[in-house]
C-alpha positions as CSV (number, residue, x, y, z in Angstrom):
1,X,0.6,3.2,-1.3
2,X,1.0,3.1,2.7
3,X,1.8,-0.3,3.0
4,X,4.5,-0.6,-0.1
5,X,5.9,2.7,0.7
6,X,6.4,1.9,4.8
7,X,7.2,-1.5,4.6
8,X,9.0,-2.3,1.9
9,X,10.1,0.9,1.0
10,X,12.0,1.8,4.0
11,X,13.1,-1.9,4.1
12,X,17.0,-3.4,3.3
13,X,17.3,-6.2,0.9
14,X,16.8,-8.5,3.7
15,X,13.9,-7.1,5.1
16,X,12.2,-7.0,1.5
17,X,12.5,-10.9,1.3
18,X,11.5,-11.1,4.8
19,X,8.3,-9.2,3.8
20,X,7.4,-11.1,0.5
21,X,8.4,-14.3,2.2
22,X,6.0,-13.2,5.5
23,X,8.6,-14.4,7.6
24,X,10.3,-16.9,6.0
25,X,13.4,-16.3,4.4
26,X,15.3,-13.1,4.5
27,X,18.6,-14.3,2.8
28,X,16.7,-15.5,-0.6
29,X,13.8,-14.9,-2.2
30,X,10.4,-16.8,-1.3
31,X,7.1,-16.2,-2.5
32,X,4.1,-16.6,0.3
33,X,0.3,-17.2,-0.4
34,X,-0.6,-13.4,-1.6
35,X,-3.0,-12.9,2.0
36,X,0.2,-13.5,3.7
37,X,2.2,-11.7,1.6
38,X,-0.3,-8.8,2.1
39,X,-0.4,-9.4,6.5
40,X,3.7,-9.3,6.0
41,X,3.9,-5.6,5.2
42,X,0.9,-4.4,7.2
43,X,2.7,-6.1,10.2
44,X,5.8,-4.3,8.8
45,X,4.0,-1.2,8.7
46,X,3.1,-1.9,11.9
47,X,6.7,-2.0,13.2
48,X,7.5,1.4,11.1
49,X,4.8,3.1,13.2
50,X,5.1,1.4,16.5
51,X,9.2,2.7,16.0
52,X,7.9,6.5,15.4
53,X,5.7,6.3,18.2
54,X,2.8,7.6,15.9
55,X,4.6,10.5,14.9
56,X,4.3,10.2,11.1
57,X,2.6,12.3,8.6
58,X,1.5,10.2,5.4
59,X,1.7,11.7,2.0
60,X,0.2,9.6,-1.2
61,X,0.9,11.5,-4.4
62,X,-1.1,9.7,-6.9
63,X,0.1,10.2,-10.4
64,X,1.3,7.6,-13.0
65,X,-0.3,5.0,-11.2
66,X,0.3,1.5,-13.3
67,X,-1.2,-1.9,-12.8
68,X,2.7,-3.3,-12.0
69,X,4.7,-2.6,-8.9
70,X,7.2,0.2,-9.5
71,X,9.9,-3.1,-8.5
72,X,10.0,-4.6,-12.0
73,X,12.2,-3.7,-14.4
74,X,9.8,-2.8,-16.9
75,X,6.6,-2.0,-15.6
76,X,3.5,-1.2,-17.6
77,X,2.8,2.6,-18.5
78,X,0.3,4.3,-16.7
79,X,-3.4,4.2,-18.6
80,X,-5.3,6.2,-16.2
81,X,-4.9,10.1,-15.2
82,X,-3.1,11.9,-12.1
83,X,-5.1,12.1,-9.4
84,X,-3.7,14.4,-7.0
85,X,-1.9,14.1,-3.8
86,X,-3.7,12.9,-0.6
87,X,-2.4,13.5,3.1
88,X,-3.5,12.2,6.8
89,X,-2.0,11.6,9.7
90,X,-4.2,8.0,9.2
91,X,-2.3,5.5,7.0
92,X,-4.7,3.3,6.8
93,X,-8.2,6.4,5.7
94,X,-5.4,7.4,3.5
95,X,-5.0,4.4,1.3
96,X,-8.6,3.8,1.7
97,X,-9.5,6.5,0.1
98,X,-7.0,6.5,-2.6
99,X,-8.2,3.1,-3.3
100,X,-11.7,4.5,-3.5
101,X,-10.8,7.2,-5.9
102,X,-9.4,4.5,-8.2
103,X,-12.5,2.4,-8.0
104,X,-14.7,5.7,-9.3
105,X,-12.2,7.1,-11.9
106,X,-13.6,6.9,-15.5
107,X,-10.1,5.4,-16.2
108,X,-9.3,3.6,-13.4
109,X,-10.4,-0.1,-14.6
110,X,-7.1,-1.6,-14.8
111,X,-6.3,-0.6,-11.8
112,X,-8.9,-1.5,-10.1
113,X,-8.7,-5.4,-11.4
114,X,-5.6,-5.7,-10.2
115,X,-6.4,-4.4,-6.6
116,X,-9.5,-7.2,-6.7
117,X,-7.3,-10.2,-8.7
118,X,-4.7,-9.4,-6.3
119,X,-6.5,-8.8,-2.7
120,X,-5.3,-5.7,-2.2
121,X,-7.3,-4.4,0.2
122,X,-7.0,-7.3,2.7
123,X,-3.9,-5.2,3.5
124,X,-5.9,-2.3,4.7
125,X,-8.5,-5.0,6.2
126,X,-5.6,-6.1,8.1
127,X,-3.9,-3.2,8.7
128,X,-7.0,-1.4,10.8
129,X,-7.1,-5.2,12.5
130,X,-3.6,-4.3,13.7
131,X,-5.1,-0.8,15.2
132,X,-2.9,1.2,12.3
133,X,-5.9,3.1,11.7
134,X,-9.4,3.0,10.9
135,X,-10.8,2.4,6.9
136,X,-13.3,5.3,7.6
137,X,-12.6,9.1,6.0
138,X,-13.5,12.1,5.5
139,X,-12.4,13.5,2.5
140,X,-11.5,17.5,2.2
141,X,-11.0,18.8,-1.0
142,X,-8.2,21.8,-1.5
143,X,-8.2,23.7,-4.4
């Protein structure tokens, strides 16, 4: 979502290992505690933003979502059904409530355990710490 998509999505090589290493290493690759890990690319996000002087639009198309990052080689196939596509001008209400859909999908269980064995939403915790945005929506349904 936001965070992957901003930070290390629009990141170089180097930038990537800076993220995962939250600030460690950029020339090889470094794993951080995970809460770190997750601070790392809200602060990146935060840099993204701060660079665009607000003026972003955010765009989350959720379909063939999968428990595994869409980084590894191989990553699981999607169990769960499309969604839809979500937009804001708030990064941080946007992933909330694309998280929130997850958590109430009839097949969104695998999903969900990995947001909650993984901390996921620390990043958004963190994010609206960082001012990014606020975790509260209002969700308007187009048909």
């Amino acid at each position: 979502m936001l965070c992957g998509n901003v930070s290390i999505g629009i990141a170089s090589s180097n930038g990537k290992r800076w993220i995962h290493s939250a600030g460690v290493a950029k020339d090889k690759w470094v794993e951080a505690e995970q809460d770190d890990f997750l601070e790392s690319m809200a602060e990146a996000d935060e840099a993204v933003i701060s660079h665009m002087n607000g003026k972003m639009m955010y765009l989350n198309v959720m379909n063939r979502l999968s428990v595994d990052c869409d980084c590894f080689a191989t990553p699981s196939e999607p169990d769960m059904h499309d969604i839809g596509v979500l937009s804001s001008f708030d990064p941080v209400a946007l992933d909330q409530a694309c998280v929130d859909l997850i958590h109430v999908v009839p097949d969104g269980a695998s999903v969900t355990e990995r947001i909650a064995t993984r901390h996921g939403e620390h990043t958004l915790e963190y994010a609206e710490e960082l001012g990014l945005g606020s975790r509260a929506y209002r969700l308007t349904v187009l048909e």
